[in-house]
N, C-alpha and C positions, 0 to 999 in steps of 0.2 A: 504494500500500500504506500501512497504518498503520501507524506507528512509536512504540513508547514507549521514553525515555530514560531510565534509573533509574542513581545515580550514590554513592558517597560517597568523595568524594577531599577527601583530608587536604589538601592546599597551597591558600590561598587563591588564589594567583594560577591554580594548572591549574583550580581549582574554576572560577572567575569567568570564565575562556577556555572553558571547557565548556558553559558557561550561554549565554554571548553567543552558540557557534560552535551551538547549540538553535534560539536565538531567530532567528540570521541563515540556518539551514535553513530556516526555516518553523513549526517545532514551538513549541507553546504549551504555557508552564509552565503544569502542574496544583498541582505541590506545590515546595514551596523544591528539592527533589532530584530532579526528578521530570516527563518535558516528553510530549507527545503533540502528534500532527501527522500529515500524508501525505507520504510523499516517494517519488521513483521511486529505481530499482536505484541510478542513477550517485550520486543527491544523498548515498544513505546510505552508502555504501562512502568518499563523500568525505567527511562527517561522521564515516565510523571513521577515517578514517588522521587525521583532526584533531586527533580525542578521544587516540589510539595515540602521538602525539606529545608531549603534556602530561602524561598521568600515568605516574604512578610504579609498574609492574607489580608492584611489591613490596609495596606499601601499599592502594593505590586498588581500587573495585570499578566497574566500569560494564556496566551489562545492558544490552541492543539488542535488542528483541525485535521483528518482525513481524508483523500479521497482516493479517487481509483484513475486513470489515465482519462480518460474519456470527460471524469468533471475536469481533470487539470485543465485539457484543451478548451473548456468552455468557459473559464477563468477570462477577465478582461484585466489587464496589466496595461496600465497608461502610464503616458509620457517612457520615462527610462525603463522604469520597473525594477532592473534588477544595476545594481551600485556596478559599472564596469570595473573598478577597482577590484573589487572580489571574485566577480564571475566571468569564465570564461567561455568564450562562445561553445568548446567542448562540452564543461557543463551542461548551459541551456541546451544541445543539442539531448540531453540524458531525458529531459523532460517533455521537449517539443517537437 
């Protein structure tokens, strides 16, 4: 399945453990707040309770959304969409 990670948590350090605990799933940052990737049922449940540990339910937002190929491509992505700094046209090709 496909997984996008959308995030904004005030603490740098649960930010920075968020970002790494993205990168060490699998998931490739598109935007500074922001990671896409495929993972199965177990990877991402273990990615939630990673994420469920470091921030602060009273402050922080983190979205986990699913989908499957078919919603990606009906996804609308404006303007840039994806931070060129980060992502390589390799990449996008994994998704598009």
């Amino acid at each position: 399945m496909i997984i996008w990670v959308l995030y904004d948590i005030k603490n740098d350090g649960a930010r920075n453990f968020v970002s790494k605990a993205c990168l060490k799933s699998g998931l490739y940052r598109v935007q500074y707040s922001c990671f896409l990737g495929t993972m199965n049922a177990n990877e991402k449940d273990t990615l939630e309770l990673q994420i469920e540990k470091v921030i602060n339910e009273d402050t922080d937002k983190v979205y986990i959304f699913r989908m499957n190929k078919e919603q990606l491509k009906e996804c609308s992505m404006l303007g840039q969409a994806f931070d060129d700094k980060l992502v390589t046209d390799e990449i996008k090709s994994l998704f598009f």
